[in-house]
MDAnalysis code that builds the backbone (N, CA, C; Angstrom):
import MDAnalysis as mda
import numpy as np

u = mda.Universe.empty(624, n_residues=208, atom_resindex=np.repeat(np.arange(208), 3), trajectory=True)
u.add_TopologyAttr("name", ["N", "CA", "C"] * 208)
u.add_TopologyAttr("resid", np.arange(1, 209))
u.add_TopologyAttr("resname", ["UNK", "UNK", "UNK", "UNK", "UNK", "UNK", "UNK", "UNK", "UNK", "UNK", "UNK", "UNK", "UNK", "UNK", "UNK", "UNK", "UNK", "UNK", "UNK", "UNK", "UNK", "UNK", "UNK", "UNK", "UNK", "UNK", "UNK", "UNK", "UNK", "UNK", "UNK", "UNK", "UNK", "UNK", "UNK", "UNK", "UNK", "UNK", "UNK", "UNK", "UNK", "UNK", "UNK", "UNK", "UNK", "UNK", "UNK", "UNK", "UNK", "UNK", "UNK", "UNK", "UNK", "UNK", "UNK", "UNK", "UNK", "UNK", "UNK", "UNK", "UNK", "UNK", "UNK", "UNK", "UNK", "UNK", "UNK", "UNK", "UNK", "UNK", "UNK", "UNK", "UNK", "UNK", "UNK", "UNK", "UNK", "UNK", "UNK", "UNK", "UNK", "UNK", "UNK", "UNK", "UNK", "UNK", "UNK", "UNK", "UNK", "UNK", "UNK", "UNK", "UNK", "UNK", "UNK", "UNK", "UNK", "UNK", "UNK", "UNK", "UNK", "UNK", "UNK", "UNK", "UNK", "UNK", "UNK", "UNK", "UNK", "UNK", "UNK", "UNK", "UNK", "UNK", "UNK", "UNK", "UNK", "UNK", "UNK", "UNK", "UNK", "UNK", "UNK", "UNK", "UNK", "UNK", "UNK", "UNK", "UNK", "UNK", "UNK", "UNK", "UNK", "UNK", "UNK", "UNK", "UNK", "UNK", "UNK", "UNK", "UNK", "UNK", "UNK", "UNK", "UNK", "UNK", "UNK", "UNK", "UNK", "UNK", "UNK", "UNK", "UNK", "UNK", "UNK", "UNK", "UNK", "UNK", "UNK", "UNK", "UNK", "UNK", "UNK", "UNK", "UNK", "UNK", "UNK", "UNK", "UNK", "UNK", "UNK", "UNK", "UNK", "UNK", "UNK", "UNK", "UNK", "UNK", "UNK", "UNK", "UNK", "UNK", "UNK", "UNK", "UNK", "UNK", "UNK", "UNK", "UNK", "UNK", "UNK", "UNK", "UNK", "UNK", "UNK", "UNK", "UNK", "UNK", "UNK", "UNK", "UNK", "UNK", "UNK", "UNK", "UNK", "UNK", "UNK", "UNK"])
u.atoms.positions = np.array([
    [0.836, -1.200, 0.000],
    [0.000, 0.000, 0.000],
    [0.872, 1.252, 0.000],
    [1.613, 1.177, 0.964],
    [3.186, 2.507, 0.963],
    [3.415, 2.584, -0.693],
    [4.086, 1.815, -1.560],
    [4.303, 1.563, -2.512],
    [3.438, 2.186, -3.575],
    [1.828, 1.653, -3.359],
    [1.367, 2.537, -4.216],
    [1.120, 3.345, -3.794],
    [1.031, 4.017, -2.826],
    [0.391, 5.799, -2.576],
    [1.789, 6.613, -3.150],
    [2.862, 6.452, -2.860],
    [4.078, 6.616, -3.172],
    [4.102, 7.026, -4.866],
    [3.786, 5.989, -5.703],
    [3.907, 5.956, -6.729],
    [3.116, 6.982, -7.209],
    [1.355, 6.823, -6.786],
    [0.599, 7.608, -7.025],
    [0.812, 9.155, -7.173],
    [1.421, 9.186, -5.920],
    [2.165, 11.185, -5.277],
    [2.923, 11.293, -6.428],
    [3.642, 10.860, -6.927],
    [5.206, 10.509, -7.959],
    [4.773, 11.129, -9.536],
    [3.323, 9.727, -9.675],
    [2.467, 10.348, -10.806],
    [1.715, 11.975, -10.843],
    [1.136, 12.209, -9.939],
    [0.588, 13.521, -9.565],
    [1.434, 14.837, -10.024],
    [2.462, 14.676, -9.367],
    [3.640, 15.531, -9.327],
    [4.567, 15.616, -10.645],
    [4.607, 14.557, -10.849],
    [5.626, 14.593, -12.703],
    [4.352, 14.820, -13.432],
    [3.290, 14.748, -13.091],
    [2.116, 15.508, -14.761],
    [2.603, 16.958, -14.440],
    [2.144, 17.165, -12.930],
    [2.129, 18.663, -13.280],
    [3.210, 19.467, -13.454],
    [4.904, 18.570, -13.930],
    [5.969, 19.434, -13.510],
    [6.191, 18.771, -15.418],
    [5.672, 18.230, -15.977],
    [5.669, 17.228, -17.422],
    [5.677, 18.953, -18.306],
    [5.853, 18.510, -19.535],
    [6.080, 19.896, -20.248],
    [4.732, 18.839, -21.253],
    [4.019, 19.946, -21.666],
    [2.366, 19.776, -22.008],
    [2.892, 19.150, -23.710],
    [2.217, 17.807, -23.810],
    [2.147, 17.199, -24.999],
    [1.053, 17.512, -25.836],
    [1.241, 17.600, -27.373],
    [-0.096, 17.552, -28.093],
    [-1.615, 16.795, -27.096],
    [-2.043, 18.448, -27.385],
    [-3.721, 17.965, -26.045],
    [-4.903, 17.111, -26.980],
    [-5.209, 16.568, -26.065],
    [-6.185, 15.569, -26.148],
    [-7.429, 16.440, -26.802],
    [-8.201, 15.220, -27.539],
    [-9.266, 15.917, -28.532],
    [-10.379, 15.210, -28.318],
    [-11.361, 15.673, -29.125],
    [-12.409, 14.661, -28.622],
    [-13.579, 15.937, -30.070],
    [-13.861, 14.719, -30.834],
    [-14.622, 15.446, -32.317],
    [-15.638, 14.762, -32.730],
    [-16.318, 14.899, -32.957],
    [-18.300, 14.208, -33.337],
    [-18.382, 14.408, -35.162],
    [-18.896, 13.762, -35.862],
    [-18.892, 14.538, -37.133],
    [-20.495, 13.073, -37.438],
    [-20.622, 13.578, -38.358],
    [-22.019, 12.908, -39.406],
    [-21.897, 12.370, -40.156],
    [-22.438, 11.063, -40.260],
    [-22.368, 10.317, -41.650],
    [-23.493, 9.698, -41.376],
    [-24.679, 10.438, -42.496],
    [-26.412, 10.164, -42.212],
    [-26.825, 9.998, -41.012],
    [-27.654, 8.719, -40.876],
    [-27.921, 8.551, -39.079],
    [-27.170, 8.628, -38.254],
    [-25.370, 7.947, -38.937],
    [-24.747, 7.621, -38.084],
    [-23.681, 8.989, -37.187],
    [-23.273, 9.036, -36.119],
    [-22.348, 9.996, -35.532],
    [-21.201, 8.828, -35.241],
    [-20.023, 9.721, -35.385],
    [-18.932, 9.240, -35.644],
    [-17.785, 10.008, -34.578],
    [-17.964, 9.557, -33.363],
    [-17.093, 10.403, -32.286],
    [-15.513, 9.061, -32.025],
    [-14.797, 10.454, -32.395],
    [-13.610, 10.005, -32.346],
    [-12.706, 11.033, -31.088],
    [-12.157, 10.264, -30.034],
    [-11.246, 10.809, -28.727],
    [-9.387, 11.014, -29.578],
    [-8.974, 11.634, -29.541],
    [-7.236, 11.330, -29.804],
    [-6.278, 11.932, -28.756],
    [-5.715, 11.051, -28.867],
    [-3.984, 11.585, -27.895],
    [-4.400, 11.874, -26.467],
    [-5.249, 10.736, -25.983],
    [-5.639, 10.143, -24.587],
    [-4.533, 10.181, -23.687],
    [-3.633, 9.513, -24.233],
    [-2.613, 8.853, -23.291],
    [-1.141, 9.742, -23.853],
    [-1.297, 10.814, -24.588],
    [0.092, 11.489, -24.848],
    [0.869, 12.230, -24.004],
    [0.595, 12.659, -23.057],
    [1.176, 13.148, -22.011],
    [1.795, 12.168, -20.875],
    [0.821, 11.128, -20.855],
    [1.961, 9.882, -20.217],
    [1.260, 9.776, -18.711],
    [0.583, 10.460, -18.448],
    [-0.285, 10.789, -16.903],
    [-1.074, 9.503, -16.714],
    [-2.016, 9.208, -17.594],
    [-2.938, 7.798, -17.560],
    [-2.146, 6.884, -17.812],
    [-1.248, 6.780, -18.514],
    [-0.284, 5.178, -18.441],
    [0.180, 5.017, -17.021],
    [1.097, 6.204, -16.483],
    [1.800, 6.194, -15.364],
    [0.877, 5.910, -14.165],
    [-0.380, 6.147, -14.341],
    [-1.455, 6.094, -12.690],
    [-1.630, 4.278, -13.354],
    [-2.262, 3.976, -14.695],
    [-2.457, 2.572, -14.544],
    [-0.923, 1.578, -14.460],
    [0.062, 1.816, -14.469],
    [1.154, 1.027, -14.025],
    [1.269, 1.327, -12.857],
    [0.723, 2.017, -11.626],
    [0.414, 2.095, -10.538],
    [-0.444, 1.848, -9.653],
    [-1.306, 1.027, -10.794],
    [-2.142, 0.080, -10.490],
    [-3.979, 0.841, -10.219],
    [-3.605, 2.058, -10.915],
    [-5.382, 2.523, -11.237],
    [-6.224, 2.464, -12.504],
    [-6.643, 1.515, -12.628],
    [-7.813, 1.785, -14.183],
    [-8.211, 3.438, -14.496],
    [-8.524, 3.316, -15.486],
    [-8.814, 4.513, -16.279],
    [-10.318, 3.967, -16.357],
    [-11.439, 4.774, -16.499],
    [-12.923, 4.677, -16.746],
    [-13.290, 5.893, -17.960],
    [-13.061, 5.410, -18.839],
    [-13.611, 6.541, -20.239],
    [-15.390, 6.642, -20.323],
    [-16.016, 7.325, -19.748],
    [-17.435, 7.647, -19.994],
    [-18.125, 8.728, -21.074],
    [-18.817, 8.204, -22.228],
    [-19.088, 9.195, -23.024],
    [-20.641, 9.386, -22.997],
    [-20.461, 10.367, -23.640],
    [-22.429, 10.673, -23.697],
    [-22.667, 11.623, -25.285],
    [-23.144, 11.218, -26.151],
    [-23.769, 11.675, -27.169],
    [-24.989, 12.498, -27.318],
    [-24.996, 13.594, -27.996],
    [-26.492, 14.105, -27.422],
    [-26.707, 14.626, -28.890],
    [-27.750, 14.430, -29.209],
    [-28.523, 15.469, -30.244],
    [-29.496, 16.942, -29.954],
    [-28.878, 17.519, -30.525],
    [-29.752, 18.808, -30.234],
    [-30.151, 19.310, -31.251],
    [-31.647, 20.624, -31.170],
    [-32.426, 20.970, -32.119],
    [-31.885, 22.060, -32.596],
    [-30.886, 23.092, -32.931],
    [-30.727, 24.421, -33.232],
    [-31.976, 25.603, -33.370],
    [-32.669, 25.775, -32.316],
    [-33.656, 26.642, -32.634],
    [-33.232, 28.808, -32.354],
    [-32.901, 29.356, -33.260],
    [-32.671, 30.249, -33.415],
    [-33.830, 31.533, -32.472],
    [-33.329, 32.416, -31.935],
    [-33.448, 32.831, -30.985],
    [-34.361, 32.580, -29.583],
    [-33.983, 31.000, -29.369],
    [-34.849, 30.435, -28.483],
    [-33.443, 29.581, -27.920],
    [-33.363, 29.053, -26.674],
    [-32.872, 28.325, -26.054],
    [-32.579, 27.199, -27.320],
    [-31.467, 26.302, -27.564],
    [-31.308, 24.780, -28.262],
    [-32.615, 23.664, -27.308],
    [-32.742, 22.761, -27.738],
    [-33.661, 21.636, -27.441],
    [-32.979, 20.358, -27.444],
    [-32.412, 19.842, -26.241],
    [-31.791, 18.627, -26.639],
    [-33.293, 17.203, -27.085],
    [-32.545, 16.879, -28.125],
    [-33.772, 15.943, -28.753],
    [-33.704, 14.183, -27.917],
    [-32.438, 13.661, -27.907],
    [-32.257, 12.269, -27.877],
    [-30.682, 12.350, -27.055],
    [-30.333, 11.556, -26.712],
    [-28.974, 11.471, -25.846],
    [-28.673, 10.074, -25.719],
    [-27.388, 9.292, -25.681],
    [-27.061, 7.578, -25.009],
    [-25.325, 8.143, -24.522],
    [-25.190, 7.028, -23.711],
    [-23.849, 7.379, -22.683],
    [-23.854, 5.503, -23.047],
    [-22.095, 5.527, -22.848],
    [-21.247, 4.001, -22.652],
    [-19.838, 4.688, -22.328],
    [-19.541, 3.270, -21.770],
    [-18.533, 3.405, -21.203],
    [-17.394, 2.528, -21.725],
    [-16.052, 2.552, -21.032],
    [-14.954, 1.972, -21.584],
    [-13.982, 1.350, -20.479],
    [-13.142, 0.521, -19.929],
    [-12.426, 0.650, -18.963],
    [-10.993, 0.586, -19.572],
    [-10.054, 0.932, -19.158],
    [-8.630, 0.361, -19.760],
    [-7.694, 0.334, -18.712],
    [-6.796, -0.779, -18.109],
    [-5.896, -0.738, -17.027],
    [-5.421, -2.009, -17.577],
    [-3.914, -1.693, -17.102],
    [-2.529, -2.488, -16.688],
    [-2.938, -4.004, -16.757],
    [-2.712, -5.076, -16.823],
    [-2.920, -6.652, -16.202],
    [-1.169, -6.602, -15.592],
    [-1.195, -6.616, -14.563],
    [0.249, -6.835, -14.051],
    [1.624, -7.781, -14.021],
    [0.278, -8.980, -14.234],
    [1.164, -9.807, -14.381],
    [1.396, -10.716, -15.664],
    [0.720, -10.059, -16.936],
    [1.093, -10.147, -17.928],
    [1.906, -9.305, -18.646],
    [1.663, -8.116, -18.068],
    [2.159, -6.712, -18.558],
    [1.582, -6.444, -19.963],
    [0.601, -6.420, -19.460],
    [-0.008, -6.184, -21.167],
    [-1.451, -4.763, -20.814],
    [-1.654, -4.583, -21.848],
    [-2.851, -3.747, -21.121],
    [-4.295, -3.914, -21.844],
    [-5.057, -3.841, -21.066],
    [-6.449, -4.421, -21.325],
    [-7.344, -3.191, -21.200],
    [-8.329, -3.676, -22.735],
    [-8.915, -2.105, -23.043],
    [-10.384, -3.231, -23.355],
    [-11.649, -2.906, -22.086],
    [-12.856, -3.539, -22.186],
    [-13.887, -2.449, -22.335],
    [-14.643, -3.012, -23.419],
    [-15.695, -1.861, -24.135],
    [-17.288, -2.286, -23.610],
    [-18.042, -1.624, -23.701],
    [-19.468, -1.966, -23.598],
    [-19.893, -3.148, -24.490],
    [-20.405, -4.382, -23.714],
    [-20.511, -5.085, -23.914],
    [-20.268, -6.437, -23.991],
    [-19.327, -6.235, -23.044],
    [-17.627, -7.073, -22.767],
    [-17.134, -7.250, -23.528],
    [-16.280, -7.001, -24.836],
    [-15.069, -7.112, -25.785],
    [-14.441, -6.624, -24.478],
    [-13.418, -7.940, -24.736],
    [-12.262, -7.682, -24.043],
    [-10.902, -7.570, -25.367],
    [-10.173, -6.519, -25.281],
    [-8.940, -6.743, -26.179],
    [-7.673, -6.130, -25.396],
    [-6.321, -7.009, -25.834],
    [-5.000, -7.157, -24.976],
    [-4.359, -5.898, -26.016],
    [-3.422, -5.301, -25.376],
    [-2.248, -4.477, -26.165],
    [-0.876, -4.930, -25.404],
    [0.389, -4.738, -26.630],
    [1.302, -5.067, -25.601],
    [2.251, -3.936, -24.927],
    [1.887, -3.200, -25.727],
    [2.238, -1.728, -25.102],
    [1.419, -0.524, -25.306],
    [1.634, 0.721, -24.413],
    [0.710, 1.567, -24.458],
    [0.722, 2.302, -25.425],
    [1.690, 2.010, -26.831],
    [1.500, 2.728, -27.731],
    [-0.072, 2.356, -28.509],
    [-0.070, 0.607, -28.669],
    [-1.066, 0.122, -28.795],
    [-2.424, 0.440, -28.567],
    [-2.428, 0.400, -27.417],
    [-3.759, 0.974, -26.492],
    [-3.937, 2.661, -26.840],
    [-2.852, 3.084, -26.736],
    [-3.291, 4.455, -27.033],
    [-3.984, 4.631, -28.614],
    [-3.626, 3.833, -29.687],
    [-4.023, 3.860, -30.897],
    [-5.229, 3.307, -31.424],
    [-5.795, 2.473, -30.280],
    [-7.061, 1.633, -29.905],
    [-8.159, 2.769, -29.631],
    [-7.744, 3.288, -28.459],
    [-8.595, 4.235, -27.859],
    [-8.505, 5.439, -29.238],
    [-8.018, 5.459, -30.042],
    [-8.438, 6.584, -31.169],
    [-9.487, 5.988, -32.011],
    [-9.263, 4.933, -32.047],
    [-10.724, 3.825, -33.361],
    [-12.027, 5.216, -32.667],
    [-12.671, 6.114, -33.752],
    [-13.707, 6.010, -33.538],
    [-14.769, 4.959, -33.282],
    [-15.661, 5.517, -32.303],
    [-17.506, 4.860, -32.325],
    [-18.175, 5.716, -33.131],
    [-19.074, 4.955, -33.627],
    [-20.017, 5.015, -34.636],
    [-21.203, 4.573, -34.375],
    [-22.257, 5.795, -33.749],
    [-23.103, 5.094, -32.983],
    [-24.542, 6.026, -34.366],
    [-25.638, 4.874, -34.311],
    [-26.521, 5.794, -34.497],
    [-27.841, 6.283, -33.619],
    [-28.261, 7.255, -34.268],
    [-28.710, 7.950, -33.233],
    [-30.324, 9.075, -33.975],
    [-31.252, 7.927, -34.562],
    [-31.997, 8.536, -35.242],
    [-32.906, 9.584, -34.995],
    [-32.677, 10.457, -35.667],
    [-33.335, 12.287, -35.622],
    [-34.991, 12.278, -34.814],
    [-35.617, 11.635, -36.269],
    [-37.073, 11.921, -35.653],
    [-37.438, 13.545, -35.381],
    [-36.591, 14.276, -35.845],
    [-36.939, 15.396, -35.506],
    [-36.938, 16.115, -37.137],
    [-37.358, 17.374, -37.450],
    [-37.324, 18.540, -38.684],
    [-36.423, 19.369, -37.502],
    [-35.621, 19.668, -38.948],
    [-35.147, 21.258, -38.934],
    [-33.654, 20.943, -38.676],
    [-32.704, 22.408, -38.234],
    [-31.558, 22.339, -37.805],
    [-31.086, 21.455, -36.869],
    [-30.377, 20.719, -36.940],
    [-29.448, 19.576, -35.441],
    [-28.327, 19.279, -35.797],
    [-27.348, 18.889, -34.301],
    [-26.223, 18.847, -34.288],
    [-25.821, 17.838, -33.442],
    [-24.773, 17.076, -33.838],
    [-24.209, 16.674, -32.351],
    [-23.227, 16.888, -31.897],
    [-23.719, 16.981, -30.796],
    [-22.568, 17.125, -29.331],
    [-21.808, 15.851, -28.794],
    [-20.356, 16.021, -28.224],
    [-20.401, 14.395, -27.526],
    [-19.373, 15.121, -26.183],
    [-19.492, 14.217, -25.747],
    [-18.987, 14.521, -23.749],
    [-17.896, 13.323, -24.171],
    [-16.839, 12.884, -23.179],
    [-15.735, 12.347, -22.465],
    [-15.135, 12.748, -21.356],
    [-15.332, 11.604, -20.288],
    [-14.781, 12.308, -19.048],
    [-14.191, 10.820, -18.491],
    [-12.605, 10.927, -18.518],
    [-11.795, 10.266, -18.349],
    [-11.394, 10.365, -16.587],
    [-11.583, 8.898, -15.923],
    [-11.393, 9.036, -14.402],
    [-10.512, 7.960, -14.118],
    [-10.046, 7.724, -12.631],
    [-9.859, 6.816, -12.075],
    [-10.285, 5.921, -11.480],
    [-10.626, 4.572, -11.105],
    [-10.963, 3.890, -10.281],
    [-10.624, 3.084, -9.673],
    [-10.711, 2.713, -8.307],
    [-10.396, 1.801, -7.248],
    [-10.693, 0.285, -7.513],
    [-10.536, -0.371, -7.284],
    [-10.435, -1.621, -7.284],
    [-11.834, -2.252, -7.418],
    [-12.517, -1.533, -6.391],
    [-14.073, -1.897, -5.998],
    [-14.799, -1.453, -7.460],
    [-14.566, -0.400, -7.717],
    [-15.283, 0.386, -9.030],
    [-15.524, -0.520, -9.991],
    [-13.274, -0.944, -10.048],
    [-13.477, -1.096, -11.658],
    [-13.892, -3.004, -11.529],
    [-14.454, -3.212, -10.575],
    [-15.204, -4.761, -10.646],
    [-16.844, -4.757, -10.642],
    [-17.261, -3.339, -10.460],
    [-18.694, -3.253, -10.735],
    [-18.731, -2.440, -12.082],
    [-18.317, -2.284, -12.563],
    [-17.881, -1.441, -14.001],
    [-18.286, -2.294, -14.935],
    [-16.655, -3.255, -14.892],
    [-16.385, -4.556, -15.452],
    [-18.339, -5.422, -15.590],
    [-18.457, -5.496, -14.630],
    [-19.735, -6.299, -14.578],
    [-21.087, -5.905, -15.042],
    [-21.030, -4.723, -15.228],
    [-22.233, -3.842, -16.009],
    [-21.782, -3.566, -17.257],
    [-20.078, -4.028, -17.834],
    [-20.345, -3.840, -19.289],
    [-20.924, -5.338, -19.794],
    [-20.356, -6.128, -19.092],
    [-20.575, -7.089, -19.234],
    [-22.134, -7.852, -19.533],
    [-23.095, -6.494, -18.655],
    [-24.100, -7.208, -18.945],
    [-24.852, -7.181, -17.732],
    [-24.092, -7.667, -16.426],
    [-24.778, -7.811, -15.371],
    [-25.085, -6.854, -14.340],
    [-26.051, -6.847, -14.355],
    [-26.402, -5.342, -13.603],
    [-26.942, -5.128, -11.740],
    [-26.375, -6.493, -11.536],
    [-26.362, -6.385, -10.063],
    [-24.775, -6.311, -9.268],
    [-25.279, -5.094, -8.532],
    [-23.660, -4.685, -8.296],
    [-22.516, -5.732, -7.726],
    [-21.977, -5.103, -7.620],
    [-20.593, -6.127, -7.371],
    [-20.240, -6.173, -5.889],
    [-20.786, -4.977, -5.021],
    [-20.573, -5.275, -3.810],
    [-21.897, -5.304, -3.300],
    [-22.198, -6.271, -2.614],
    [-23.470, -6.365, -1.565],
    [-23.101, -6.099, 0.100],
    [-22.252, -5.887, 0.379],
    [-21.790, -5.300, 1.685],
    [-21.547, -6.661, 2.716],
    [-20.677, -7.345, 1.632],
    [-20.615, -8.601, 2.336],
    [-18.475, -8.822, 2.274],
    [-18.148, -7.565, 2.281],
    [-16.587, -7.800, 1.893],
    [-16.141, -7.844, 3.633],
    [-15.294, -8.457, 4.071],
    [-14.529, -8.117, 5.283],
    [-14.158, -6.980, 5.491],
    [-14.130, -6.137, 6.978],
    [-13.396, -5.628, 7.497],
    [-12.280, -4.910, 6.603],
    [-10.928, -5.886, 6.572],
    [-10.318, -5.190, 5.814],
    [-10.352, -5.018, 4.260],
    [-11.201, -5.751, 3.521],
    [-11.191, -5.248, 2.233],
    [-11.969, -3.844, 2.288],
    [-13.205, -3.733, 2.907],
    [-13.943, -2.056, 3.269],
    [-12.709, -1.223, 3.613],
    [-11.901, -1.146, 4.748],
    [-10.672, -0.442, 4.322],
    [-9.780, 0.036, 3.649],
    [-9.390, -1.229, 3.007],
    [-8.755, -1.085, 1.963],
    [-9.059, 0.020, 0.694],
    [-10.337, -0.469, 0.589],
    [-11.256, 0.471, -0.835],
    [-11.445, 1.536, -0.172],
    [-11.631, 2.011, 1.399],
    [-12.360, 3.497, 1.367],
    [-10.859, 4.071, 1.497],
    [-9.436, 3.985, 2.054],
    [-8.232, 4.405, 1.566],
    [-7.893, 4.609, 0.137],
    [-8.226, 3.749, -0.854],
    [-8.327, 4.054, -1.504],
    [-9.052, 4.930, -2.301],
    [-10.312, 5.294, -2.093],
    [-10.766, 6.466, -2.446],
    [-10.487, 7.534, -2.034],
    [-10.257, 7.838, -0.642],
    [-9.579, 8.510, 0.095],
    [-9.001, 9.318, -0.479],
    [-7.795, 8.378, -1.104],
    [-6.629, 8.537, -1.680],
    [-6.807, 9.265, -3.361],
    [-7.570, 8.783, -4.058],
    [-8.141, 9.273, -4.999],
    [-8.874, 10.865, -5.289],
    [-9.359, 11.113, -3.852],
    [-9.881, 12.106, -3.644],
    [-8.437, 13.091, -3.056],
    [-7.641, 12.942, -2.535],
    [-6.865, 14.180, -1.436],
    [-5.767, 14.134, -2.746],
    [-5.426, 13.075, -3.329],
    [-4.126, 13.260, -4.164],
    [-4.703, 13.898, -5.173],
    [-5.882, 14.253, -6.143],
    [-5.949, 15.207, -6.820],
    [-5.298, 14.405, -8.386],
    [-5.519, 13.275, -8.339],
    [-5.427, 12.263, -9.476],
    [-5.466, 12.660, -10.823],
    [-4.947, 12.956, -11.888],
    [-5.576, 13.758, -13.375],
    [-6.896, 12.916, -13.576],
    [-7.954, 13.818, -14.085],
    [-9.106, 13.954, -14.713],
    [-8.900, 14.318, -16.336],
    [-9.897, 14.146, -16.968],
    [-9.806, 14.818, -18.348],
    [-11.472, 14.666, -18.819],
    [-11.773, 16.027, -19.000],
    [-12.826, 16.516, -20.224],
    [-12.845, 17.103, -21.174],
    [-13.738, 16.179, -22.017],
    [-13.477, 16.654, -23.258],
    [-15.125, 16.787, -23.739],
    [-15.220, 17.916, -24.557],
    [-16.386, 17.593, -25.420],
    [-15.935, 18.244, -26.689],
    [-16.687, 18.217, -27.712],
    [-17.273, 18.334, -29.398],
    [-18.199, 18.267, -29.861],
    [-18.247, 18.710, -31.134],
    [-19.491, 19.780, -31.647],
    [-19.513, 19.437, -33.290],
    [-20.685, 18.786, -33.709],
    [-20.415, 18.495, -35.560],
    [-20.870, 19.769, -35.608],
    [-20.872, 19.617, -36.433],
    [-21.648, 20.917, -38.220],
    [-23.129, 20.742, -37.824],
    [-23.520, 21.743, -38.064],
    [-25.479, 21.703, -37.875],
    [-25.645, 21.059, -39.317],
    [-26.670, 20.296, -39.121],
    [-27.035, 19.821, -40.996],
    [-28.474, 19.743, -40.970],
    [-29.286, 19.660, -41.949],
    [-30.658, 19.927, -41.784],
    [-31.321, 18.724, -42.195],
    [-32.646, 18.368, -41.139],
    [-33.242, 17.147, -41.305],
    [-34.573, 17.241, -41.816],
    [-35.087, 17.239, -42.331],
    [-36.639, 17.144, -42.691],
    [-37.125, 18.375, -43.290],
    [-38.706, 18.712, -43.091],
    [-38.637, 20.284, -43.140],
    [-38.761, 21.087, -42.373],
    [-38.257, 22.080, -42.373],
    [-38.316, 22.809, -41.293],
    [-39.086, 22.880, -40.295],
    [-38.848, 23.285, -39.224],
    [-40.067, 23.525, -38.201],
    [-40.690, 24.633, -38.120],
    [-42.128, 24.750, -37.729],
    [-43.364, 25.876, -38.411],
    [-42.867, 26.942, -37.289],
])
């Protein structure tokens, strides 16, 4: 436990003393129904490799939204879907494991790999049903998680949607995990948000 809080402080401290790499992106674009959100240069600064060889998963959460462009009126969000992603270390393969909604599980053997993985756009669709001006928007918000997390995570991409802890862990595993959040919380861990914005394009006919 010394070991990793140690490491953790180590990571914290070399991002913020790191000289700033090409920044992370995050871009939505259109192709008919479909939206086409693509994240890049996740892992270029070296901050998320260094916390998951220190033994913290990364949790990539996105959210897609369609909105109405209505001109001098507030926008109208029309339709919205969110998924998620996990990606962390296997230690004792040394390989790194990038699990998507739905459980695909896929191995990299280095984080150049994984980092080039996590660029594959999604291609989700996301039908209008609506007239007139719309756009999409997309969210990314890149976190950390504890041990406990990333096994109820794991299990809801998977499918299963009854949580992972029923409050049946010992003594010291409840310790263990609330130090660890703890820890998550006071060390000030890198975060990352991102959002993007397509082109307005026009659907139907206009609205009256």
């Amino acid at each position: 436990m010394v070991r990793r809080v140690a490491g953790v402080l180590a990571v914290v401290f070399a991002g913020r003393l790191a000289a700033q790499a090409t920044a992370p992106s995050l871009a939505v674009t259109r192709d008919g129904p479909v939206a086409r959100v693509q994240a890049h240069g996740l892992l270029g600064d070296g901050r998320f490799i260094d916390l998951m060889r220190s033994g913290f998963p990364l949790r990539l959460h996105f959210r897609l939204e369609l909105w109405q462009d209505r001109s001098g009126w507030f926008d109208r969000l029309v339709k919205g879907v969110e998924w998620d992603a996990v990606a962390r270390l296997d230690p004792l393969a040394d390989e790194y494991i990038l699990i998507s909604y739905g459980g695909a599980v896929r191995r990299f053997a280095t984080s150049a790999e994984l980092d080039s993985a996590l660029d594959v756009p999604y291609r989700v669709t996301l039908e209008a049903g609506e007239s007139g001006r719309l756009y999409f928007v997309a969210h990314l918000d890149v976190t950390t998680l504890n041990d406990t997390d990333l096994e109820e995570l794991t299990r809801w991409l998977k499918g299963d949607v009854t949580p992972a802890v029923s409050g049946q862990e010992n003594l010291g595993q409840a310790l263990a995990h609330g130090a660890q959040r703890a820890l998550v919380r006071i060390a000030g861990l890198p975060t990352l948000s991102l959002d993007g914005r397509s082109e307005d394009f026009a659907e139907g006919a206009p609205p009256p």
